[in-house]
N, C-alpha and C positions, 0 to 999 in steps of 0.2 A: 496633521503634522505636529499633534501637540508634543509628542515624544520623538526626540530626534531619533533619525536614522541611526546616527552610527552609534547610541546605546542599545540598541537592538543588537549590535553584529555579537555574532556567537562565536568566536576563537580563541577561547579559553581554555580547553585542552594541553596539557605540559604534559611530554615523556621524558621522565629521569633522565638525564643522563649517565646517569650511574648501571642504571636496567639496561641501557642499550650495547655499551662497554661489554659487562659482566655476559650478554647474548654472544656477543661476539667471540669475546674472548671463551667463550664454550665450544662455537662453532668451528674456529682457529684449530681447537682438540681435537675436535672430530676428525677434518681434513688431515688432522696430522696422526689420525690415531694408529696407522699401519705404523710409523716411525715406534710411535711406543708401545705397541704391541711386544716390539720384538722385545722392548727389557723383557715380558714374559716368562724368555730364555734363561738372562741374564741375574734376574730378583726377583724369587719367586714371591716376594713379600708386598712386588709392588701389584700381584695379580687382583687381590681386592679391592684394591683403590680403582684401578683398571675397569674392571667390571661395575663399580660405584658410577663412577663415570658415564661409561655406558649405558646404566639405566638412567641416568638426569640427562642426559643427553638423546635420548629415542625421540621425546618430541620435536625435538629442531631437527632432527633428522626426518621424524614423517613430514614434518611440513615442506623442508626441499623436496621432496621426492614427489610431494603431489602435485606442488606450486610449477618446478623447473624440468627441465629437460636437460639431458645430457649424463655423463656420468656421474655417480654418485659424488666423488668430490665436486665436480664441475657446479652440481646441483648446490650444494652446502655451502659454493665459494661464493653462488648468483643470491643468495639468502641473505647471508654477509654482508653483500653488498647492497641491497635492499634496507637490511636496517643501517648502516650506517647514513643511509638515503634520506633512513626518517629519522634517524638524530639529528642530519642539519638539512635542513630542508631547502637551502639556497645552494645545494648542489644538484636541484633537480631542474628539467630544463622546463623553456616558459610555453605553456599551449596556449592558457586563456589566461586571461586579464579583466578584471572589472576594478575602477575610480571610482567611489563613492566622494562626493567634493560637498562643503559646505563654506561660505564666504558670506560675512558679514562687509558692507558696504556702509560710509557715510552717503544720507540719502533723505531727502524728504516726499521722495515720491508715495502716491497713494496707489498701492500696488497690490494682488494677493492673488493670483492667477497664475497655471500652468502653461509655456508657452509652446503646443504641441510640432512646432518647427521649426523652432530655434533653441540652438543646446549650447553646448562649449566640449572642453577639451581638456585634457591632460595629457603632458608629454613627456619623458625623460628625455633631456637631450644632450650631449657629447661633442664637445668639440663643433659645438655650435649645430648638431646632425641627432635628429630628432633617431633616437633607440628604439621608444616603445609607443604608441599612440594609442591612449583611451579617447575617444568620443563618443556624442550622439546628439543627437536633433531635438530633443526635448531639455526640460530643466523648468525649474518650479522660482519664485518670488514673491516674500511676502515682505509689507510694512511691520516690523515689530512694536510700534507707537513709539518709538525713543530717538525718531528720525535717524533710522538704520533700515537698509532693506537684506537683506536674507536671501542668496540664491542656493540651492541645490541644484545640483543633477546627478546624474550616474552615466557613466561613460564607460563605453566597453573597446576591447582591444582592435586595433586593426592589423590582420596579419601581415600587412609587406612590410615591415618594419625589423631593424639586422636583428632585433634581441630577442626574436619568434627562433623557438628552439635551442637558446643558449640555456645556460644556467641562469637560474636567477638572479646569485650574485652580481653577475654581471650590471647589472640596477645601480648597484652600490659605486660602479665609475662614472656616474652622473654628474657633468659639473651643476646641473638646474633642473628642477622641474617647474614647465611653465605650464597655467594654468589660465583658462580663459572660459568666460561666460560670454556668450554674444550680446546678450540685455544690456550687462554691463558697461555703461560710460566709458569711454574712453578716459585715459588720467583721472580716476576716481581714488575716495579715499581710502583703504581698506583697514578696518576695522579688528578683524577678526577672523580665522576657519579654518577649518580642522580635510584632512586630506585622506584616506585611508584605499589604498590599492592591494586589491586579494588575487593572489596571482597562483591558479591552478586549482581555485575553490575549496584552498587551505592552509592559503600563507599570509599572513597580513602586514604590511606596512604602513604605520602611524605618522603623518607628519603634520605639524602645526604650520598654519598659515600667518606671518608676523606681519602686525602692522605696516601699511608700508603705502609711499604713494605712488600707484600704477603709473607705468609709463608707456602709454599709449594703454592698448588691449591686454597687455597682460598682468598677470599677477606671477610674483615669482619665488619659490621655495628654492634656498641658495645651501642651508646647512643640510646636507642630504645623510652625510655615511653619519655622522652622529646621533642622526635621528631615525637610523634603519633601524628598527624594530619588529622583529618576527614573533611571531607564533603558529601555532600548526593545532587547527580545530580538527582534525582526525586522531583515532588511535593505531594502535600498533596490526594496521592491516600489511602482511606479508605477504 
């Protein structure tokens, strides 16, 4: 564990938002292109732009037609709305969840051992009513020499929870996310830790863990929509 976990995580990928606009706004033509078709009639001058068009536009048109079903507009409008899906990626709804947690503790314990059945937790929770539930039964602890001990673990989602199948955004009406190591002392000091929830194996959310002194079992992240922070480790699969 000499290199932390979460300098590993790879979600570094950025789509334009400018590329996904400009897709669209091509798309929008298409759907609409029978409407302009007809100037055809009316200006005959607008027929090469017309035709211009319809060549830069052919391949957003093969890729509805292979990707969707239905009619061709139908097909063009479900494309559409696919990329504007991956322009903001907190409009897609939540399947899987994985917590990756990191917590520095005041501590003098002599400690450096994985605890294969005791974990902890992460929750989003609302109006006192637990959203979204990362756990697991494992989690790691090390002495760093500076009389601090160090917990990780990695916590994955549990489905009976109401925010299985909403949008993501939904996350962002969080008033707390609490956070809990079993190891962990009850009323300990907390030092330090970094929080990071990837939610569908392509969204990330960064939250810093602030000093603070627990009160009982838990540890508590209070500033939530300030510190929502996305990114989308995929490209532009349609």
């Amino acid at each position: 564990m000499a290199q932390k976990w979460y300098q590993k995580a790879s979600v570094q990928t950025a789509i334009v938002t400018g590329v996904f606009l400009l897709i669209i706004a091509i798309i929008q033509i298409i759907i609409n292109l029978g409407v302009i078709k007809k100037l055809e009639k009316e200006n005959s001058d607008k027929i090469a732009e017309i035709q211009r068009l319809e060549t830069q536009l052919t391949p957003f048109k093969t890729i509805a037609l292979e990707k969707y079903t239905g009619s061709e507009q139908e097909r063009l409008q479900k494309l559409a709305e696919r990329i504007q899906e991956l322009e903001n990626p907190l409009k897609k709804s939540i399947a899987s969840a994985e917590a990756q947690v990191e917590v520095t503790i005041k501590s003098d314990e002599k400690v450096s051992t994985r605890y294969m059945d005791v974990g902890g937790l992460l929750c989003f929770v609302k109006n006192r009513q637990p959203l979204l539930l990362m756990s697991d039964t494992q989690s790691d602890a090390k002495q760093n020499g500076k009389g601090e001990v160090i917990y990780i673990g990695v916590f994955r989602m549990q489905s009976n929870y109401s925010a299985v199948g909403k949008p993501i955004e939904i996350l962002q009406e969080s008033d707390i996310i609490q956070v809990r190591f079993v190891k962990i002392p009850e009323n300990s000091q907390v030092i330090s830790g970094k929080a990071f929830v990837i939610v569908n194996g392509d969204t990330r959310f960064e939250f810093e863990i602030s000093p603070q002194q627990m009160q009982g079992n838990d540890i508590v992240i209070r500033d939530i929509k300030n510190k929502f922070l996305t990114n989308s480790s995929r490209g532009l699969d349609l």
